[in-house]
N, C-alpha and C positions, 0 to 999 in steps of 0.2 A: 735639686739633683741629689741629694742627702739622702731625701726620702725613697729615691727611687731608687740610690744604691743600696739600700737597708732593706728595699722591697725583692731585688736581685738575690743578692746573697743568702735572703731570709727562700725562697723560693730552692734555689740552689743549695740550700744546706738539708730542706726535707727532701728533698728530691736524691740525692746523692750520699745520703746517713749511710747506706749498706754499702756503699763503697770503701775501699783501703783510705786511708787519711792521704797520702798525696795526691790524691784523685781527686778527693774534697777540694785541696787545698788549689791545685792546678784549675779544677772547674770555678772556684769563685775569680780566679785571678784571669785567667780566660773569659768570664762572662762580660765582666766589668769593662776590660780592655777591649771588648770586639763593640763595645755599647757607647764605650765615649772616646777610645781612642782608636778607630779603624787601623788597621795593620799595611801599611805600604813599603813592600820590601823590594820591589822590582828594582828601586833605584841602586839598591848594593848589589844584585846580580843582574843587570839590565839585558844582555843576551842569554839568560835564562839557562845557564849554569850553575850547579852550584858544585864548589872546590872548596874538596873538606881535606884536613890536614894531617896526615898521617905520618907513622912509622911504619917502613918497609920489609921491617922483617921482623915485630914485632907480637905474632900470636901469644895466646888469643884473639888479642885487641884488632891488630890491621896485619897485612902484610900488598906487598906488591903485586900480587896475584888476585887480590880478594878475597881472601878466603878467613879473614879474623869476624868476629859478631859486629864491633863495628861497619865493616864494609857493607855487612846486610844491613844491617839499621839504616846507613849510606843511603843504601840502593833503594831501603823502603819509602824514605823521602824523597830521595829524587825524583821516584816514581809516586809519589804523590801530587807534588810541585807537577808533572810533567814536565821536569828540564832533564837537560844531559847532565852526568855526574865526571866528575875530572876528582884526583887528590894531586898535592902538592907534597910531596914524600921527603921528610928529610930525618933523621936519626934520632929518637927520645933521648938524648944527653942534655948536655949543659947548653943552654942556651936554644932552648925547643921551642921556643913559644918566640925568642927572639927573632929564630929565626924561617918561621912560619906563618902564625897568626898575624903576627907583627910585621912582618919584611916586606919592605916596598922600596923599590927607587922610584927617585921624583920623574913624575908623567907617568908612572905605572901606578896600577892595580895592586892592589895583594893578593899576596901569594895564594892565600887561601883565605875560606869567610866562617869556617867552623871546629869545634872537634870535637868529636860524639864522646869522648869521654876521659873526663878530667874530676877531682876531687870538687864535691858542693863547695860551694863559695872561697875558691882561688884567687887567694888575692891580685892577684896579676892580670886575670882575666876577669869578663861579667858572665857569672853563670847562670842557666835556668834551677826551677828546682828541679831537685834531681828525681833519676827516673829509674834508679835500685838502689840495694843498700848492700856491700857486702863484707865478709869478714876477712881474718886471717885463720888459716887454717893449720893444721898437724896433720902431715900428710908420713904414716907408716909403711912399711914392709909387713903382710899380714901374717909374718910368719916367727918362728924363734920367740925371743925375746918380747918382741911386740907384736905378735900374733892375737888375736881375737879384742885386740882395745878397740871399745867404741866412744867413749866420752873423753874430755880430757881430766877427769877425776881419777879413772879406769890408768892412765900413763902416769899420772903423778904418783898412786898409790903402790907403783911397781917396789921390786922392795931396790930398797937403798945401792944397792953395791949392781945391780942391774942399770939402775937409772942413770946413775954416776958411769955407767960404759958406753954408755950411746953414743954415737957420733951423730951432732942433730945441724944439719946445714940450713944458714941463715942468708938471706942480704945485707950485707952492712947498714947500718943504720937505720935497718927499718924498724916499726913495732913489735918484730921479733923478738928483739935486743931486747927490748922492755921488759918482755913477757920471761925470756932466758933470768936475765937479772933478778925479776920478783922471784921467780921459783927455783933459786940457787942454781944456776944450770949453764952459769957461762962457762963453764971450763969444756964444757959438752959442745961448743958452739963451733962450727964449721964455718968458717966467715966467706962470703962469694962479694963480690964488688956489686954494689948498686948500679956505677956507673963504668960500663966497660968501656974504652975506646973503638974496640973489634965490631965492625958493623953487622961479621957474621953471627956475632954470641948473640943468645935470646934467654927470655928466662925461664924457662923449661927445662934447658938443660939439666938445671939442678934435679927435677924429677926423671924427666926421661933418660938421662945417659947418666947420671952420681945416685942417684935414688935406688935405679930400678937394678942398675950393674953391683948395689953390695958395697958402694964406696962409701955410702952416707947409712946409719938407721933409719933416719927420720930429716924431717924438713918442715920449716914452719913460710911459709908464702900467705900470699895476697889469694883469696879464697877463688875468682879466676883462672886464674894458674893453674890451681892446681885442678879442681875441675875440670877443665881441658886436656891435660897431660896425663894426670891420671888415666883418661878413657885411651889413650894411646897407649899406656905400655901394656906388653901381651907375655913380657917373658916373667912376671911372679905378679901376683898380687899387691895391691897397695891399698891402703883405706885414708881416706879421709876425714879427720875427724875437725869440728870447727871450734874454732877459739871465742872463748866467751870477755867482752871488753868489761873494765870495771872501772872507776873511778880515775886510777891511777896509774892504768894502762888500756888506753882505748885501742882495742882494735879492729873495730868494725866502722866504715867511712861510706858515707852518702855518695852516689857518683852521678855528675849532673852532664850538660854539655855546656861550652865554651863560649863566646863571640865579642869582640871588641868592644868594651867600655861606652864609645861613641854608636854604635849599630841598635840604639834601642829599639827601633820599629822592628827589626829583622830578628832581637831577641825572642820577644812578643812571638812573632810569627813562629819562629824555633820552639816554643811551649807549646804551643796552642796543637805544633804536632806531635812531641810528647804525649800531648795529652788524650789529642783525638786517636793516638793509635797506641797507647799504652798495652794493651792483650796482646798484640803483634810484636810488640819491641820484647815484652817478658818471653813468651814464646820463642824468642829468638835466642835470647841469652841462657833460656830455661834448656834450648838444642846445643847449647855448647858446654852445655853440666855447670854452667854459674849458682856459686850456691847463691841464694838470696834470701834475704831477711825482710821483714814489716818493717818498713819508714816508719 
């Protein structure tokens, strides 16, 4: 069996060179697995549904209406599958995964069986590999002060007593913080709550109504975000510039999908469509201005 995986892989690694390395790396891990461990996932969705686990008001990502990249991703499996598609919608706060992935009462089901997208290898959950890579970004006003910056060499170089006036809005705790801290800039820092109570807040706001109204300079988000929101404001200009990770402040993060620790077959099967329809998932996130980076 040794031989015959080494004859696999050895086949699938010429055949696959000109491909991106997740591709690689997804097609040796699909070959192997469809060769000796046949994929039987019907038993986790037996009436041939699948219920994926979302946030309701959540864009980009989901929202209640359909309308986030996830929901298309959703929809593009479902309709691979040929099953119906349902989500189980409950608030990204504290205890999300508690109480979605995870939530069952005894004689029921769970709630939901996936989540299009969560951080590579979450310890809480079992992830596939992932199927983009994205940053944090520097999202401007194109005008005044920070008018014509395109890198973030071009913002740091601004001179001293301009930089030191910015009002630059953050999420608490994110890799923002990090990034303010290295380059002397927390007194600059507009602090916004990670986690708000308000089911109506979303995180765009910070662009779409603080950003684009004059209440902020600048804004450093999750590269998503802000590509999305950006394409929505119409009343001034905003640029995006992306943040480069270094050692000592990563901010670029692999994003895989989700499933139950015990769902190994159903993992499996979750890659394998990753994998088979990789051009169609990028193309989806590439319509929602995701920036994306090479895995």
């Amino acid at each position: 069996m040794r031989a015959m995986q080494k004859i696999i892989i050895k086949r699938l690694f010429v055949s696959l060179t000109q491909l991106p390395r997740l591709k690689v790396i997804a097609a040796i891990v699909v070959g192997l697995t469809s060769t000796y461990a046949p994929v039987a996932f019907a038993e986790y969705m037996p009436d041939g549904r699948l219920t994926v686990c979302q946030d309701p008001n959540n864009l980009p990502f989901s929202n209640a209406k359909g309308e986030g990249y996830e929901n298309k991703i959703a929809e593009l499996f479902a309709k691979k599958l040929g099953w119906e598609l349902d989500y189980y919608s409950f608030p990204q706060r504290v205890g999300y995964l508690r109480n979605t992935l995870k939530f069952k009462l005894p004689g029921e089901n769970y709630r939901c069986d996936l989540l299009i997208g969560i951080p590579y290898n979450h310890e809480q959950v079992s992830t596939t590999l992932p199927y983009f890579r994205s940053t944090y970004v520097l999202v401007l006003a194109d005008h005044g002060h920070t008018a014509n910056i395109q890198t973030e060499n071009q913002f740091l170089m601004l001179p001293a007593t301009t930089l030191h006036s910015l009002r630059i809005g953050i999420f608490d705790r994110s890799p923002a913080t990090s990034w303010l801290v290295k380059n002397q800039l927390v007194k600059q820092a507009i602090p916004y709550p990670t986690l708000n109570a308000d089911p109506a807040q979303y995180p765009g706001e910070i662009i779409e109504r603080d950003l684009a109204a004059g209440k902020l300079d600048a804004a450093i988000v999750w590269g998503p975000i802000a590509g999305y929101f950006v394409s929505r404001v119409t009343r001034q200009p905003l640029v995006v510039v992306p943040l480069a990770s270094t050692t000592d402040t990563p901010l670029d993060f692999a994003i895989a999908m989700g499933v139950r620790a015990e769902d190994k077959s159903w993992k499996l099967k979750v890659q394998q469509f990753i994998f088979e329809n990789h051009s169609e998932i990028v193309s989806i996130l590439k319509s929602y201005n995701v920036p994306l980076l090479e895995n």
